[in-house]
LOFI-75743 format. One record per residue: x, y, z of N, C-alpha, C in turn; residue number from 1. Coordinates in nm, 3 decimals, padded with zeros to 5 digits, always signed. Example, Ala and Ser with C-alpha at 12.3 -4.5 7.8 and 13.67 -1.06 7.14 Angstrom:
2
NODE     nc1     nc2     nc3    cac1    cac2    cac3     cc1     cc2     cc3 num
NODE +01.319 -00.569 +00.780 +01.230 -00.450 +00.780 +01.320 -00.330 +00.780   1
NODE +01.285 -00.225 +00.708 +01.367 -00.106 +00.714 +01.290 +00.003 +00.787   2
REM end
This chain:
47
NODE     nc1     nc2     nc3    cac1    cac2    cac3     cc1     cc2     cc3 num
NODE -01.286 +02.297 +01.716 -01.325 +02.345 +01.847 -01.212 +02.314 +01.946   1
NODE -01.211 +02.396 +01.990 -01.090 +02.387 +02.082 -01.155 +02.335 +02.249   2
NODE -01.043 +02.229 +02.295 -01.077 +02.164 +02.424 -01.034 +02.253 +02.571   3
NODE -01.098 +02.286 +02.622 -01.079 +02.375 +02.781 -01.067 +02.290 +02.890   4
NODE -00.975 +02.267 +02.926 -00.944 +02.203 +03.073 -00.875 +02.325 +03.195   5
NODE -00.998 +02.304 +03.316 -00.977 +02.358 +03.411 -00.895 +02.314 +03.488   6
NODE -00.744 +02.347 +03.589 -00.705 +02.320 +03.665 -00.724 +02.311 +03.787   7
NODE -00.709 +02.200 +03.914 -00.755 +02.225 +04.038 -00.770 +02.352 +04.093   8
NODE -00.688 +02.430 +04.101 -00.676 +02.585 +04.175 -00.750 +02.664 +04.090   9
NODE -00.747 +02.662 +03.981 -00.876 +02.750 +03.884 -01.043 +02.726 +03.932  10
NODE -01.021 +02.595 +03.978 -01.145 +02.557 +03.984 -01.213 +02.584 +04.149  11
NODE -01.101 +02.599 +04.221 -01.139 +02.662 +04.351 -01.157 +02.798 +04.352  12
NODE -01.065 +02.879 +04.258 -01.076 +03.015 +04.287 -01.213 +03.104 +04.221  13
NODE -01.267 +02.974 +04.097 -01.393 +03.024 +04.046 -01.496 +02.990 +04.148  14
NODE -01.510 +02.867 +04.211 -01.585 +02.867 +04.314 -01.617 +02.956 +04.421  15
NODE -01.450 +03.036 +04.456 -01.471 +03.130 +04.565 -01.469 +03.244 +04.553  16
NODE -01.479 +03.284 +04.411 -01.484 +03.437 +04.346 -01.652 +03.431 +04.271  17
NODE -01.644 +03.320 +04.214 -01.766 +03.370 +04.059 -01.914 +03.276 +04.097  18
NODE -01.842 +03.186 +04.108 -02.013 +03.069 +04.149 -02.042 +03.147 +04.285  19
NODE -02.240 +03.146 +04.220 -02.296 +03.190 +04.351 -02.300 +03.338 +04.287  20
NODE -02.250 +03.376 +04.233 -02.274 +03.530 +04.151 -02.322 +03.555 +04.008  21
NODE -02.443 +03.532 +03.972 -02.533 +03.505 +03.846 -02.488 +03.576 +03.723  22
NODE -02.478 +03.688 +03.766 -02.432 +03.787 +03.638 -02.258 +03.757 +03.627  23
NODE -02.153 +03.738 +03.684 -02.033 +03.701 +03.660 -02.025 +03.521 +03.602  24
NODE -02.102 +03.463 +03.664 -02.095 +03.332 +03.613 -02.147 +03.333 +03.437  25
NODE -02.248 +03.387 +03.428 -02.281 +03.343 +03.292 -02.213 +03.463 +03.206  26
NODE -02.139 +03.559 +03.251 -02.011 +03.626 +03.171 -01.929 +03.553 +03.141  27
NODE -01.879 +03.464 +03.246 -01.776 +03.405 +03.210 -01.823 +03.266 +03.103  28
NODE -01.894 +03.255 +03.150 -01.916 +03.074 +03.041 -01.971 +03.161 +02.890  29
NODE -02.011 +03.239 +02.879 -02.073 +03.316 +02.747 -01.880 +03.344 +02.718  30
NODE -01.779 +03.404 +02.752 -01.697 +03.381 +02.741 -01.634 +03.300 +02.688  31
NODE -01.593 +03.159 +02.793 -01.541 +03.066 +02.725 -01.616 +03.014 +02.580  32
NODE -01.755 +02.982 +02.606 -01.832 +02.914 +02.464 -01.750 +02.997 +02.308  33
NODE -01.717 +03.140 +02.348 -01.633 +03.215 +02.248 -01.531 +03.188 +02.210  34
NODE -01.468 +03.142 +02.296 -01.345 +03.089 +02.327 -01.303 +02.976 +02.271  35
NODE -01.403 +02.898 +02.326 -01.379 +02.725 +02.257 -01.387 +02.759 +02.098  36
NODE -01.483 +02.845 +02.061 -01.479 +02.837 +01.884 -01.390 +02.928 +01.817  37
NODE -01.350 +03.037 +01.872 -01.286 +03.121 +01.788 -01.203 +03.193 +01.941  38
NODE -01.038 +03.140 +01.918 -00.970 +03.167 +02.025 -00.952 +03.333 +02.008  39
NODE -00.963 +03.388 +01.906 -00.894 +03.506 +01.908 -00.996 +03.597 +01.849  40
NODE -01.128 +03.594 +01.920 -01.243 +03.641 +01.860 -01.212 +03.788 +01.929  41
NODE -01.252 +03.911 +01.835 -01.223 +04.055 +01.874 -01.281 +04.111 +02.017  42
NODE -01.390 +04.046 +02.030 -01.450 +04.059 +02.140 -01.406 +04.016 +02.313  43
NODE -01.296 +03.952 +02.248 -01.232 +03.867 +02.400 -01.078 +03.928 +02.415  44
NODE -01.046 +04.031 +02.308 -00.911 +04.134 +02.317 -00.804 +04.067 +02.390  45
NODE -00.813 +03.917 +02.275 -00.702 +03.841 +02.280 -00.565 +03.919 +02.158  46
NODE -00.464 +03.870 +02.194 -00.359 +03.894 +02.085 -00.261 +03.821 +02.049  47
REM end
């Protein structure tokens, strides 16, 4: 499993873009949870 660390400025700009917006917030964390297990899962049109 791979470890995700947020940076200060990441963590402001999700605050002032995504938190507080229900349907973008749990896109994004349904996201990462993908993320943490399988970095290059087809669904996240990594390369």
């Amino acid at each position: 499993m791979t470890q995700i660390i947020f940076s200060s400025s990441f963590k402001r700009a999700f605050k002032k873009r995504i938190a507080g917006r229900k349907d973008l917030e749990e896109k994004f964390w349904h996201g990462v949870e993908i993320f943490s297990t399988d970095p290059f899962a087809p669904s996240l049109r990594t390369h």
